[in-house]
C-alpha positions, 0 to 999 in steps of 0.5 A, a space after each residue: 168358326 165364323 170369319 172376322 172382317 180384317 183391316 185388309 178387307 176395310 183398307 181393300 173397300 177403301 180403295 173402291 170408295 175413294 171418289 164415291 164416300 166422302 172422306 167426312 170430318 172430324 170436329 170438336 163438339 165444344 160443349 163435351 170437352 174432350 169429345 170429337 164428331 165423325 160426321 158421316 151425316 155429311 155423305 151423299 145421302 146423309 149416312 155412313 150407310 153408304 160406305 157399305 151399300 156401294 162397296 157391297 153392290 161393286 163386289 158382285 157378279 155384273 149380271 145379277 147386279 144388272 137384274 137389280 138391288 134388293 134390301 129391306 130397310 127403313 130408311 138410310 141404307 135403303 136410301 144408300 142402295 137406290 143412291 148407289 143403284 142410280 149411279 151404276 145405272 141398274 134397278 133397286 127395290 127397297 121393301 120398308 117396314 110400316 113403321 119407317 119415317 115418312 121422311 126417309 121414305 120419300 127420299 128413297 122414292 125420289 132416288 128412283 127406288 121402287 117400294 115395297 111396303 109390309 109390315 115390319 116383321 115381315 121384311 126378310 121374307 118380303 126382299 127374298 121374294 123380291 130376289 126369286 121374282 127379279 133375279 137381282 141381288 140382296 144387299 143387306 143392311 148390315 150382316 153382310 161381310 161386304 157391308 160390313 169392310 164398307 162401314 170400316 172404313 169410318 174407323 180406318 179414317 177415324 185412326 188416320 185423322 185423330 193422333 193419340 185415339 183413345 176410344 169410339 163410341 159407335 151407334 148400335 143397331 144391326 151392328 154392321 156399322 161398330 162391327 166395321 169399326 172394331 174390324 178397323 181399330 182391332 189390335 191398335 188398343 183404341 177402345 170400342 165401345 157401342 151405345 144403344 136406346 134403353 128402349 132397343 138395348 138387345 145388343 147391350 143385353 147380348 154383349 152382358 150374357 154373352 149370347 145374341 138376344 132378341 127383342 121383339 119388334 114391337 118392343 124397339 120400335 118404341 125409340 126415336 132412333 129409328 135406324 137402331 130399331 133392328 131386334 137383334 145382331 146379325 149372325 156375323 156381327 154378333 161374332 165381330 161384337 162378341 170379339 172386338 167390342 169393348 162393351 155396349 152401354 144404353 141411354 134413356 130416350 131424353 138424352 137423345 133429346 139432349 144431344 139433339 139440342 147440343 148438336 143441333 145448337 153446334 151446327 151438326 143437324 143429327 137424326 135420333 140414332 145420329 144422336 146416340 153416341 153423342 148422348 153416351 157421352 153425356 150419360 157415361 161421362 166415364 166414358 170420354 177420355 183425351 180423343 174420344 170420338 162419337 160418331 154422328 151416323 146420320 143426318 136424316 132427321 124426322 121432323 116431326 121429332 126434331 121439332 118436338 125436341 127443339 120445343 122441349 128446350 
């Protein structure tokens, strides 16, 4: 039987993320009433990515992590690796799907990351070859019991900061961020509930038939929220989904827009998958009772599509 993360493991990465993640706000986004904001887009690196990518890379051998840092990624936990590989002064190679935002690449280029570029079906294999090659360490995007306590630590803080929390509405993509949440909250009755694209709902379909599904790449590459494009949950988050989740909801592709132009008008400058709990919210409006939270993953818009969405208005 697979091991679940505890709140020991999340308190425990706490400890080794005090001084490096920021410790990020929680606010009211006044246009939802009842609705708060986690705002991991104000980390380092702009993403709750790096909780989970320092906390991961402090835990392993020192000697395979002087070889190197090693992930696949299409942008902020890549991006979380080369920030986190810079600081412990030792190499990273990030290998980025095609279909990643141009954006995102750049600035994990700029962080000293060395890229590696395939097509996106064949990043897995890509990063091990990269590992047998340098001998370095793969630090996964999500299913990574490291990565995941890391990510945790924003539904610890989330409990610490907001008296009487009621429920977290959490992005869904690989699912090592709302794995760490529920990880966090087990046992406490706050509800966790996970919110995906209707166009990358693999793990809104997983959590209904009770099985992990697999959407083909091509098909969740369609959304916007390009850190939610993953096919399917991870062999260990699935278990932590399965267990500790309170239910997986989608939203159509223009509610994205909608809670971009929300956001955006409140100062809070989301990506797409940093709109997606918010954008719950706004379908499900069911969903919002007395403190609920929505946590705003990212901060690395594309901006090609923040402009066509600004436009819309």
């Amino acid at each position: 039987m697979t091991r679940l993360v505890t709140r020991a493991d999340v308190d425990a990465a706490a400890a080794v993320l005090d001084g490096v993640a920021v410790r990020t706000a929680v606010e009211a986004l006044d246009a939802v009433p009842g609705l708060l904001l986690k705002r991991e887009d104000t980390q380092p690196i702009g993403a709750f990515k790096l909780r989970g990518a320092f906390h991961a890379a402090s835990r392993l051998d020192p000697a395979v992590r002087a070889a190197g840092l090693v992930t696949h990624s299409s942008g902020n936990h890549g991006r979380a690796l080369a920030w986190t590989a810079a600081r412990l002064g030792v190499p990273c190679t990030v290998v980025v799907p095609d279909d990643a935002v141009e954006a995102k690449v750049d600035a994990m280029a700029a962080l000293g990351a060395r890229l590696v570029r395939v097509p996106a079906d064949e990043r897995e294999q890509a990063a091990d070859a990269v590992v047998a090659e340098t001998g370095g360490a793969l630090v996964p995007p999500f299913d990574h019991p490291d990565v995941i306590a890391g990510q945790g630590t924003v539904g610890a803080e989330i409990a610490a900061q907001v008296p009487g929390l009621t429920r977290v509405l959490v992005p869904v993509g690989g699912g090592g961020l709302i794995s760490g949440i529920a990880a966090a909250l087990a046992g406490t009755g706050v509800s966790v509930v996970g919110v995906e694209p209707e166009l990358a709902g693999d793990a809104a379909e997983s959590k209904r038939t009770g099985r992990p599904v697999r959407w083909d790449r091509a098909r969740v590459a369609r959304t916007a929220a390009d850190g939610l494009r993953a096919a399917q949950l991870g062999a260990l988050t699935w278990p932590h989904v399965e267990a500790l989740v309170d239910d997986v909801v989608t939203v159509p592709e223009e509610a994205l827009g909608r809670a971009a132009r929300l956001l955006h008008a409140a100062g809070v400058p989301a990506e797409a998958s940093g709109c997606v709990a918010t954008a719950g919210a706004l379908v499900h409006p069911d969903l919002v009772t007395d403190r609920t939270v929505a946590v705003v993953s990212g901060g690395n818009v594309d901006p090609g599509w923040i402009a066509r969405v600004l436009a819309a208005r």
